[in-house]
PAZAPA-4460 file (N, C-alpha, C; in steps of 0.05 Angstrom, whole numbers, plus 32768, in hexadecimal, padded with zeros to 4 digits):
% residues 247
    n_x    n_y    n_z   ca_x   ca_y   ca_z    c_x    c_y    c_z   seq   type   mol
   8011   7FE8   8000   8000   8000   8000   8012   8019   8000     1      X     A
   8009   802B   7FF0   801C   8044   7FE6   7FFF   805E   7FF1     2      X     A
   8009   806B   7FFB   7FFD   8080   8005   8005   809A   7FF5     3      X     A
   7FF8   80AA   7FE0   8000   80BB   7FCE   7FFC   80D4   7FE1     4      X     A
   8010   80E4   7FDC   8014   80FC   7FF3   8017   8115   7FE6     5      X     A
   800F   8115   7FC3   800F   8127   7FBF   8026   8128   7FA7     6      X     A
   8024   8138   7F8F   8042   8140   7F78   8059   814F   7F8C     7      X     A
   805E   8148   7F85   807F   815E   7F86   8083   8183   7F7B     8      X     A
   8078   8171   7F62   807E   8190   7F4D   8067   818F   7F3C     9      X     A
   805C   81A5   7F22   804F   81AC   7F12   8047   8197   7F01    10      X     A
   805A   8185   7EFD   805B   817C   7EE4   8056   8161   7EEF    11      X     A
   804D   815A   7EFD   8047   8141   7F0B   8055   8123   7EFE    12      X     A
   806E   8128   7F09   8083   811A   7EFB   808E   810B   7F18    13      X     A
   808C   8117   7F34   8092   8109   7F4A   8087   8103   7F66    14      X     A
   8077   80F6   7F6B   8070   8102   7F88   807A   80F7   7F9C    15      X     A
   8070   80F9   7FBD   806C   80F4   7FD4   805D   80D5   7FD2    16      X     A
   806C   80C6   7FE1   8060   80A8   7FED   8063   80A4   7FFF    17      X     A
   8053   8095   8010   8058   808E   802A   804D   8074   802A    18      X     A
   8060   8062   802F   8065   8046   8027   8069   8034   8046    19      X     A
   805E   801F   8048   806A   800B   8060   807C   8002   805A    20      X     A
   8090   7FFB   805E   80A6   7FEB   805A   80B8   7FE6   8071    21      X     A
   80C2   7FC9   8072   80D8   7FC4   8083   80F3   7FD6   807F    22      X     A
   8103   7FE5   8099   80F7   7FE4   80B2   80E8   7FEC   80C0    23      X     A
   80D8   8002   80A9   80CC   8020   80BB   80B9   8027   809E    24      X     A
   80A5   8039   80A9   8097   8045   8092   80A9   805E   8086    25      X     A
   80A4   8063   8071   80B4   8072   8064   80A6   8086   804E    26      X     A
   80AF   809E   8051   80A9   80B4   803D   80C3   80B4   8027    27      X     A
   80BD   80BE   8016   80C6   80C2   7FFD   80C7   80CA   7FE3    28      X     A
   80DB   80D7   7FD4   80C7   80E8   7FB3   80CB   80D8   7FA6    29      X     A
   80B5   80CF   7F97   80BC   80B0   7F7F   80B1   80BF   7F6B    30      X     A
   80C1   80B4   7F58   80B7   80B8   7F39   809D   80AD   7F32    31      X     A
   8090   80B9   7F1F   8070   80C2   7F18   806A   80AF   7EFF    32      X     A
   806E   8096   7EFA   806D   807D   7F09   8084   8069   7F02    33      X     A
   8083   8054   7F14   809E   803D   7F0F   8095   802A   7F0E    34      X     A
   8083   8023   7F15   807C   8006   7F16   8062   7FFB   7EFD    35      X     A
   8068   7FE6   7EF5   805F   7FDB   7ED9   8049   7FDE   7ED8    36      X     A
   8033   7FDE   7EC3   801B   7FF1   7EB7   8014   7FFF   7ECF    37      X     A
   8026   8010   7ECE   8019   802E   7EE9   8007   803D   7ED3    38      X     A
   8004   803C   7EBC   7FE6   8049   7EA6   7FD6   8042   7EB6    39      X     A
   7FCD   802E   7EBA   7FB5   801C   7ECC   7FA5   802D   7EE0    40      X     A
   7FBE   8041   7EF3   7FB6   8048   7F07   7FB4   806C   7F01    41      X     A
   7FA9   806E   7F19   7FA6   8090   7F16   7FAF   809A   7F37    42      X     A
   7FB3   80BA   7F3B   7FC1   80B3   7F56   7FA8   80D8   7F5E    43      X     A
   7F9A   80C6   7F75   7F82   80DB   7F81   7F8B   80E9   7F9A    44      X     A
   7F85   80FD   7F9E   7F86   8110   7FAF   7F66   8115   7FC1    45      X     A
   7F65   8121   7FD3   7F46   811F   7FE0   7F47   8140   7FD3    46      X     A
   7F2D   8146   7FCD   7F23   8166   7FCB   7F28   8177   7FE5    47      X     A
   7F24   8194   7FE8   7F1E   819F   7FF5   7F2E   819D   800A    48      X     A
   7F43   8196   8006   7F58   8198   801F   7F61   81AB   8029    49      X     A
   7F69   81BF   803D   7F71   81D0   804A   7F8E   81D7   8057    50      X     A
   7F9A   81EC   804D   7FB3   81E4   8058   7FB4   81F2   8075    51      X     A
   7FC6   81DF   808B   7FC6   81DF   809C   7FD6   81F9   80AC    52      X     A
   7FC9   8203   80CC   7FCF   821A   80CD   7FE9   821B   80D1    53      X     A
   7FF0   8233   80D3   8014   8233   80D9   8023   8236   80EF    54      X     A
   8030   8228   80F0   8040   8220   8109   8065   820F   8107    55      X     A
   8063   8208   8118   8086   8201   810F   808A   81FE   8103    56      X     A
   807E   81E7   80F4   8088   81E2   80DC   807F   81EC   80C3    57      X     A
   806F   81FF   80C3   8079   8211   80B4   808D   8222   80B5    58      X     A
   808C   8227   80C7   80A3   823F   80CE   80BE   822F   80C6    59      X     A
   80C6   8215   80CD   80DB   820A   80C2   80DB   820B   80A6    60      X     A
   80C8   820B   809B   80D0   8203   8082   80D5   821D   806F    61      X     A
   80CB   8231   8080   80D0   824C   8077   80F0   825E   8074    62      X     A
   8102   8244   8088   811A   824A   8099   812D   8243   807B    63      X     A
   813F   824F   8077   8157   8252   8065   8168   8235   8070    64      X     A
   8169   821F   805D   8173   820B   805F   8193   8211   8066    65      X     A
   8199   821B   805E   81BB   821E   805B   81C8   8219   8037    66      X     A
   81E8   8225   8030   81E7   821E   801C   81EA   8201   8010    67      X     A
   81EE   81E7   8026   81F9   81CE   8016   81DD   81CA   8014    68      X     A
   81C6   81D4   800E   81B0   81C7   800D   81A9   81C6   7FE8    69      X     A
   81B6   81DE   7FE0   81BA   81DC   7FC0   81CE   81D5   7FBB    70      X     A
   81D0   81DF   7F95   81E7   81DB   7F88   81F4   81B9   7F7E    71      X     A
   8202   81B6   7F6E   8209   81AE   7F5E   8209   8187   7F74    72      X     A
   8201   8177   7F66   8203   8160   7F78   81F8   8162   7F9C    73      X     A
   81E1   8174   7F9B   81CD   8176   7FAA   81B2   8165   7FB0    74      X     A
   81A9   8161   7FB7   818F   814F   7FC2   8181   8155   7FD5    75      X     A
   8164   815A   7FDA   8157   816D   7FEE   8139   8178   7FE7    76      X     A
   8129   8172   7FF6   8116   8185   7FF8   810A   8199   7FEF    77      X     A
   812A   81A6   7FF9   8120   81C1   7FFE   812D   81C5   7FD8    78      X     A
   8137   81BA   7FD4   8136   81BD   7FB4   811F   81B6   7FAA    79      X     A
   810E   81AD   7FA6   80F2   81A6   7FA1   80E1   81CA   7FA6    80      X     A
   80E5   81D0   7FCA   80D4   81E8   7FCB   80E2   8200   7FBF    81      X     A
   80FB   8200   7FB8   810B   8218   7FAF   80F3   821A   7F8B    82      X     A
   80FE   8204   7F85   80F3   81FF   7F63   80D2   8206   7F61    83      X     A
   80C4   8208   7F74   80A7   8209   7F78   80A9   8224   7F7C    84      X     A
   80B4   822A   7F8B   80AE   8251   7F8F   80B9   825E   7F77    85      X     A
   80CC   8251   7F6B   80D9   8262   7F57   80C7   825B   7F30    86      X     A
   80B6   824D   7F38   809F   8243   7F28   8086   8259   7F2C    87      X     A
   807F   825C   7F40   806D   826E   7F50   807E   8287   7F3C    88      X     A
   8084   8294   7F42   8094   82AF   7F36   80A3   82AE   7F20    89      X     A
   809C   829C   7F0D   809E   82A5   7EF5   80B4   8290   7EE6    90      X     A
   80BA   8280   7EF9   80D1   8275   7EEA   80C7   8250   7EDE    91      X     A
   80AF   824C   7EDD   80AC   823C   7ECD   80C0   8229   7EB8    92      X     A
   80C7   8248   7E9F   80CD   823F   7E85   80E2   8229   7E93    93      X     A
   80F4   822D   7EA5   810F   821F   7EA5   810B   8208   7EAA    94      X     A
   80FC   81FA   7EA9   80FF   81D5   7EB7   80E5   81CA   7EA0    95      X     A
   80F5   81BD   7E94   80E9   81A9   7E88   80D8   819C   7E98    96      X     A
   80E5   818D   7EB0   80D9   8180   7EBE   80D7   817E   7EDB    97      X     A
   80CD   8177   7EEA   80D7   818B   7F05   80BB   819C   7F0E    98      X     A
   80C6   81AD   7F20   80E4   81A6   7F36   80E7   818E   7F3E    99      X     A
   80FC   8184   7F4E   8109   8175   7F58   8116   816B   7F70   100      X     A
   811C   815C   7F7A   8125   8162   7F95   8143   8162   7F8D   101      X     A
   814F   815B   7F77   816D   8155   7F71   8174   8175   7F65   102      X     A
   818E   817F   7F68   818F   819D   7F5C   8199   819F   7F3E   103      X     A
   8191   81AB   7F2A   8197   81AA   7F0F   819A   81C6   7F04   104      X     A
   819E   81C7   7EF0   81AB   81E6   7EE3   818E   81ED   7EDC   105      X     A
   8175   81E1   7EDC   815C   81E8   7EDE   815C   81FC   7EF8   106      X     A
   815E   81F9   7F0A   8160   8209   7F26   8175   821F   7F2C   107      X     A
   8187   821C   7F15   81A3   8232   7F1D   8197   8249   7F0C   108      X     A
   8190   823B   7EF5   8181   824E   7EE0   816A   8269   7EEC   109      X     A
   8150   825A   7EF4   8143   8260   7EF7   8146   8272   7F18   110      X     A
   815E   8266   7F22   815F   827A   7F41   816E   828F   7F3B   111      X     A
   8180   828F   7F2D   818B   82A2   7F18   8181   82B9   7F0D   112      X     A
   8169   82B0   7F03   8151   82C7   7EF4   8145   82D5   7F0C   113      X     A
   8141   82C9   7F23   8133   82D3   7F35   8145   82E7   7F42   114      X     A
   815D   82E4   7F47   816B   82EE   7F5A   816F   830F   7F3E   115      X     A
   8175   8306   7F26   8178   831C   7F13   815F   8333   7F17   116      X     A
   814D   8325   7F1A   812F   832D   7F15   8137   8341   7F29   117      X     A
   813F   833F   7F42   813E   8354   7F5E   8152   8363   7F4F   118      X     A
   816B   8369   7F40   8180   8378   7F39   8198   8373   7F43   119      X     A
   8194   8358   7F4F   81B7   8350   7F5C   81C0   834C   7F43   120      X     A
   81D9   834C   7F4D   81F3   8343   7F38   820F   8333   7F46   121      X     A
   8215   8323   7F33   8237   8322   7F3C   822E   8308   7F48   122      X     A
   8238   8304   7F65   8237   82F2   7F81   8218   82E9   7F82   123      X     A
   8208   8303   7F89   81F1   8300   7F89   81D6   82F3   7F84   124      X     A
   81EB   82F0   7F60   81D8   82E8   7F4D   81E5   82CC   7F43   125      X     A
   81F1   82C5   7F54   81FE   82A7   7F47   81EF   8288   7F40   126      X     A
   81D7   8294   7F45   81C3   827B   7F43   81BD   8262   7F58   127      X     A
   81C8   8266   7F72   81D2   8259   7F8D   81BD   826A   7F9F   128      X     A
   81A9   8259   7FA6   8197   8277   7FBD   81A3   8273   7FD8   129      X     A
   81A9   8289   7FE5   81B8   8294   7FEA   8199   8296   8010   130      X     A
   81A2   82A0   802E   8189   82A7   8034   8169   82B7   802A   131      X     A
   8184   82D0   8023   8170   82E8   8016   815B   82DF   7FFD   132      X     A
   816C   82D3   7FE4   815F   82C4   7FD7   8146   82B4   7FE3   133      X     A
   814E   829F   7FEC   8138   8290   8003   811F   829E   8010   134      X     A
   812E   82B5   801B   810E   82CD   8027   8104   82CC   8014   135      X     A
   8108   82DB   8000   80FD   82EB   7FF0   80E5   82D7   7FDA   136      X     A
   80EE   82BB   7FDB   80DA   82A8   7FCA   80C2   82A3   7FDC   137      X     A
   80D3   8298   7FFC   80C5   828F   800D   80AB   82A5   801B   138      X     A
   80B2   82C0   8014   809B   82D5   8023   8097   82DF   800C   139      X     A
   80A1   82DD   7FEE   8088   82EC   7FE0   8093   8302   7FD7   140      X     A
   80A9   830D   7FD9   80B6   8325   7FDA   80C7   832B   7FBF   141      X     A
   80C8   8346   7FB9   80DA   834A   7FA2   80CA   8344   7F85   142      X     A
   80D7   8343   7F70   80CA   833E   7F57   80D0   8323   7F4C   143      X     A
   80B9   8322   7F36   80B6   830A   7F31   80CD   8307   7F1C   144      X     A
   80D2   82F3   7F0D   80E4   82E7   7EFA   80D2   82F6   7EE1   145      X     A
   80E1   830C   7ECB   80CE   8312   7EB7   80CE   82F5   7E9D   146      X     A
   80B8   82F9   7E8B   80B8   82EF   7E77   80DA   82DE   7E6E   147      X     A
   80E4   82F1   7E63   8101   82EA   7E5A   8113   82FF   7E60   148      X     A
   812E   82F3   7E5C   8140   8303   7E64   814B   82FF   7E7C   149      X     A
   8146   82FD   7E96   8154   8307   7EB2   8162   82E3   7EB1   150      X     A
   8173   82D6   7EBB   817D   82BB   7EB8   818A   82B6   7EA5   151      X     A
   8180   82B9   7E89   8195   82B2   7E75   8176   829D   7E64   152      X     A
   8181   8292   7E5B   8172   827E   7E46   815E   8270   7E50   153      X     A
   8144   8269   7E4C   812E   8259   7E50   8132   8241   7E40   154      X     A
   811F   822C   7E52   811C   8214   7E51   8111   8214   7E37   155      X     A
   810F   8214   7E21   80FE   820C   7E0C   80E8   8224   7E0A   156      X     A
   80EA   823E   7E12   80D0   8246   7E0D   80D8   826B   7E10   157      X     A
   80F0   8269   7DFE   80FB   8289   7DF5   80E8   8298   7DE2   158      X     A
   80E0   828E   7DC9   80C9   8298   7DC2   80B2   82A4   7DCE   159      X     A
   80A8   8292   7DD2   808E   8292   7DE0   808E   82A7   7DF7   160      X     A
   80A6   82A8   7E06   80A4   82BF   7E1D   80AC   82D7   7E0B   161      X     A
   80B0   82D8   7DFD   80BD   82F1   7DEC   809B   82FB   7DDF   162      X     A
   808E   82E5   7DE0   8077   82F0   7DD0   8062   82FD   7DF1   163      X     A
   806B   82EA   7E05   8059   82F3   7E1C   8061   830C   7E2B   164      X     A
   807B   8314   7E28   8080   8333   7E38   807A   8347   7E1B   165      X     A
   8070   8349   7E01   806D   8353   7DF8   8042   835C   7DF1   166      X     A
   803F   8349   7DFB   8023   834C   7E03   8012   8339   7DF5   167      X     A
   8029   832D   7DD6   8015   8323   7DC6   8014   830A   7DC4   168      X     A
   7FFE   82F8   7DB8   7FFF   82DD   7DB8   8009   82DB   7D9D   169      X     A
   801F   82C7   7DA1   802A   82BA   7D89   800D   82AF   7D6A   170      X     A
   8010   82BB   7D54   8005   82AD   7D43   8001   828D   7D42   171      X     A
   7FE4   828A   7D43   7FD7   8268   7D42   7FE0   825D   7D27   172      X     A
   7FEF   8248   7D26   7FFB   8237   7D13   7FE0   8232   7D05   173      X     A
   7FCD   8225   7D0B   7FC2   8215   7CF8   7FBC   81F7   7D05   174      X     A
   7F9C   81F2   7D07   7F99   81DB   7D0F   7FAD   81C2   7CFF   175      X     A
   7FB4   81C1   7CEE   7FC3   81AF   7CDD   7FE0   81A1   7CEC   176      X     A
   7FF0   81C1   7D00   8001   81B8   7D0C   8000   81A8   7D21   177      X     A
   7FE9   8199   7D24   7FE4   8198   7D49   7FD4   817E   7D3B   178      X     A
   7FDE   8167   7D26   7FD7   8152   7D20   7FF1   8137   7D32   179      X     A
   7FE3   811A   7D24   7FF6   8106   7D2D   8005   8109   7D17   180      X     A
   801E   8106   7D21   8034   8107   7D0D   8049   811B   7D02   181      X     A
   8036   8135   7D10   8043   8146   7D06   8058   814F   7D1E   182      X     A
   806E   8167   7D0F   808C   8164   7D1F   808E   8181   7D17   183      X     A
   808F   818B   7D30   808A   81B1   7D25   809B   81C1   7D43   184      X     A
   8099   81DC   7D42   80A2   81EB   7D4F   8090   81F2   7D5F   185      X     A
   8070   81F2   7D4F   805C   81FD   7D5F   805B   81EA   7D77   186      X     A
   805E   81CE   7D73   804F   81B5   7D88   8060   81BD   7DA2   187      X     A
   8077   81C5   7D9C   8091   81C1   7DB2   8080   81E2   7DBD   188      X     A
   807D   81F3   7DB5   8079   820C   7DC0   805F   8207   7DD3   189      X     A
   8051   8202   7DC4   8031   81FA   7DD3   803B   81EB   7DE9   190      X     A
   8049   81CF   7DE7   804E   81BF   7DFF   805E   81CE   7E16   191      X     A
   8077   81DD   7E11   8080   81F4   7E29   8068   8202   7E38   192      X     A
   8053   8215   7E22   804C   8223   7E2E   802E   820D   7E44   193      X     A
   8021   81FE   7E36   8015   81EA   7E48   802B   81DE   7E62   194      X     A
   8042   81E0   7E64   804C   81D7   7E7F   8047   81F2   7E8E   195      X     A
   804E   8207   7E87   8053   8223   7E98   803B   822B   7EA4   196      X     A
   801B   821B   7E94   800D   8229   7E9F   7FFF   8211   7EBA   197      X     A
   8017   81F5   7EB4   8003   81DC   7EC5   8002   81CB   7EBC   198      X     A
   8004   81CC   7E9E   7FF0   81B4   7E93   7FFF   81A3   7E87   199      X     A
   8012   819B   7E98   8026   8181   7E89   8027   8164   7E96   200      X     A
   8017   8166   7EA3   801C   814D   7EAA   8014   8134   7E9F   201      X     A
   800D   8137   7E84   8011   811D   7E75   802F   8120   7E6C   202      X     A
   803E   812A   7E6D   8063   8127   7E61   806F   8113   7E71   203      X     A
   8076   80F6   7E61   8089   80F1   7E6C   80A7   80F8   7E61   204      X     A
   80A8   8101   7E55   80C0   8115   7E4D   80B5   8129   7E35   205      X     A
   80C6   8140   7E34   80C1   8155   7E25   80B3   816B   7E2F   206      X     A
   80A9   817F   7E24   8099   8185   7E0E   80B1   817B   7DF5   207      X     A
   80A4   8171   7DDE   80B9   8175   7DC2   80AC   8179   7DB0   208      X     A
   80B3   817A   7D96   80AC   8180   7D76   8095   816E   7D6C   209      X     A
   8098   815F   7D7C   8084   8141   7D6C   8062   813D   7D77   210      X     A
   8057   8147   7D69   8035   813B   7D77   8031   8128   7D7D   211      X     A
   802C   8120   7D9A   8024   8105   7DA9   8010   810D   7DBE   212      X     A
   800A   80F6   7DC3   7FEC   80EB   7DD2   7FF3   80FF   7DE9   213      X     A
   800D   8106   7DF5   800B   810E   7E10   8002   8132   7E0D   214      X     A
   8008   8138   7DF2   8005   8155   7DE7   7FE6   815C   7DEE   215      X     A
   7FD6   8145   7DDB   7FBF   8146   7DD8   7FB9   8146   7DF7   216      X     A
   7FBD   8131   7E08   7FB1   8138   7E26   7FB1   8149   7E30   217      X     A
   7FCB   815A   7E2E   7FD1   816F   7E3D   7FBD   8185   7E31   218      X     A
   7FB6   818C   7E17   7FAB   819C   7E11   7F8D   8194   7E17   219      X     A
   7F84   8184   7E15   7F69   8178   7E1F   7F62   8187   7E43   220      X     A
   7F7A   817F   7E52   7F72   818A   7E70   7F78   81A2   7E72   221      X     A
   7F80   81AD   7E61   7F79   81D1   7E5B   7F5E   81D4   7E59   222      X     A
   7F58   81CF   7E3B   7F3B   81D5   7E2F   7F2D   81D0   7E50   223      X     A
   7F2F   81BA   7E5A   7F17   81B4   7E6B   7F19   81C2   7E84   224      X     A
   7F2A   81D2   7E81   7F2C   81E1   7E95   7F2B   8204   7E92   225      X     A
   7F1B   81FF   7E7A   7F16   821E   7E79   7EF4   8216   7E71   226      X     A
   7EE9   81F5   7E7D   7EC7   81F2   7E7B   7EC2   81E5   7E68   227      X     A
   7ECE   81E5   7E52   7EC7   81D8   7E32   7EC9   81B6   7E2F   228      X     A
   7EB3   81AB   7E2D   7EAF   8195   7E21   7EB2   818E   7E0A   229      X     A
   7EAA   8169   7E06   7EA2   8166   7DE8   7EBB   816F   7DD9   230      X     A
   7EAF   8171   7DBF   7EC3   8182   7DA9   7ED1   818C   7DAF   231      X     A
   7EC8   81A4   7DC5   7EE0   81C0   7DC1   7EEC   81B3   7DDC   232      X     A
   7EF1   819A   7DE9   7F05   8190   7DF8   7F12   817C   7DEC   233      X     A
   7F19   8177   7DD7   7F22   8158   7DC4   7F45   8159   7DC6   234      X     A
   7F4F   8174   7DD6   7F6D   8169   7DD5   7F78   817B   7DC0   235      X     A
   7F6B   817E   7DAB   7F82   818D   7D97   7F7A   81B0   7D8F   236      X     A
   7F88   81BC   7D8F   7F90   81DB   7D9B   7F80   81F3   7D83   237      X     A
   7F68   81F3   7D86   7F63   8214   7D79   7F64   8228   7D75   238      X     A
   7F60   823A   7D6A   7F5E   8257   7D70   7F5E   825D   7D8A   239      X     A
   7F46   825B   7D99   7F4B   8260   7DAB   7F57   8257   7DC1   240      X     A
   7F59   823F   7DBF   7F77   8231   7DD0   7F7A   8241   7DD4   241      X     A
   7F95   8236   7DC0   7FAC   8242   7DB7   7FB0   8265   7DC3   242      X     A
   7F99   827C   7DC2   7F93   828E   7DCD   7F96   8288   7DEC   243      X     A
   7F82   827A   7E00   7F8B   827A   7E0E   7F9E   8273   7E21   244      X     A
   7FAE   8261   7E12   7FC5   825B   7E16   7FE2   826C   7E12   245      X     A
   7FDC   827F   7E00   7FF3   8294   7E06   7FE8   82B4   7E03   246      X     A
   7FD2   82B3   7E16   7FC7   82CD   7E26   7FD3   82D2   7E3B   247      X     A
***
């Protein structure tokens, strides 16, 4: 018996288990799934849950780990909540996949942008959070990560932010691009911007160039989440998708 405790990250690629096992019960982040036809299964949450009031442990968790808690051949937690706050504020584009509890140039990147975003430089801005860094995700403070620019290069989705700090939505390809089989620029753009807004958790790897089933899902739990049934929920991207997807 596996007790689901919840994803990890956005992209519902890892979560929380709480497992019996000899010698002791045990928590742990497991990959999103491992074990043979895990299709079969689906993993439920109860509605209406409430988060609990605050108290130590919040306050612990609010507390600046120290620096061996990041960086390069790191493992931790608090790498998981670093990558979640820095998602919260803008920094999405950078992680394919993720966050994580392991540290990756996904996280140097994107703490990077953040720390730029405030106007550090130099030391500051070395992509390593630092306490101050830490406040500033953990209470909410300072500015967000813009569109593009502050960090250096985005995960797959330089365009597309170039089109979103400019106000406009990128021109709609054409239902044609958004077939089986087809291998385009648009599919990979659409799939970025469907992670940034949530909606990836059919990826088991990518967003990429190629139209597949996981494309079509992902765009399906959009549609249905802006009310649309039927037809105008079938998975593949319209006008107005496509609109509200890079509004």
């Amino acid at each position: 018996m596996t007790i689901f405790g919840g994803c990890t990250d956005y992209t519902h690629t890892h979560y929380i288990a709480y497992e019996q096992a000899r010698p002791h019960a045990r928590k742990q982040v497991t990959p999103f799934a491992y074990w043979s036809r895990s299709k079969r299964y689906t993993a439920y949450r109860y509605k209406n849950l409430r988060a609990a009031a605050q108290g130590p442990a919040a306050a612990a968790a609010a507390r600046y780990p120290g620096a061996a808690a990041f960086g390069p051949g790191a493992r931790s937690p608090y790498i998981t909540q670093l990558g979640r706050l820095l998602v919260q504020r803008g920094g999405a584009r950078f992680y394919r996949s993720g966050p994580s509890p392991v540290w990756g140039a996904a996280d140097r990147r994107a703490t990077q942008a953040f720390q730029r975003a405030q106007g550090w430089t130099g030391r500051d801005a070395d992509g390593l959070p630092g306490p101050l860094t830490w406040e500033y995700l953990v209470k909410g403070r300072g500015r967000d990560i813009p569109a593009t620019g502050a960090g250096g290069g985005s995960e797959g989705g330089g365009t597309e932010g170039r089109s979103a700090a400019t106000g406009k939505v990128p021109a709609y390809p054409g239902r044609g691009a958004f077939r089986p089989g087809q291998s385009n620029a648009h599919v990979e753009r659409l799939g970025h911007r469907l992670v940034q807004k949530g909606f990836g958790r059919h990826y088991r790897q990518g967003p990429g160039p190629r139209w597949g089933e996981s494309d079509r899902r992902n765009v399906e739990a959009f549609q249905r989440a802006q009310g649309w049934r039927g037809g105008a929920a079938d998975g593949f991207p319209g006008p107005e998708t496509w609109r509200r997807l890079f509004s």
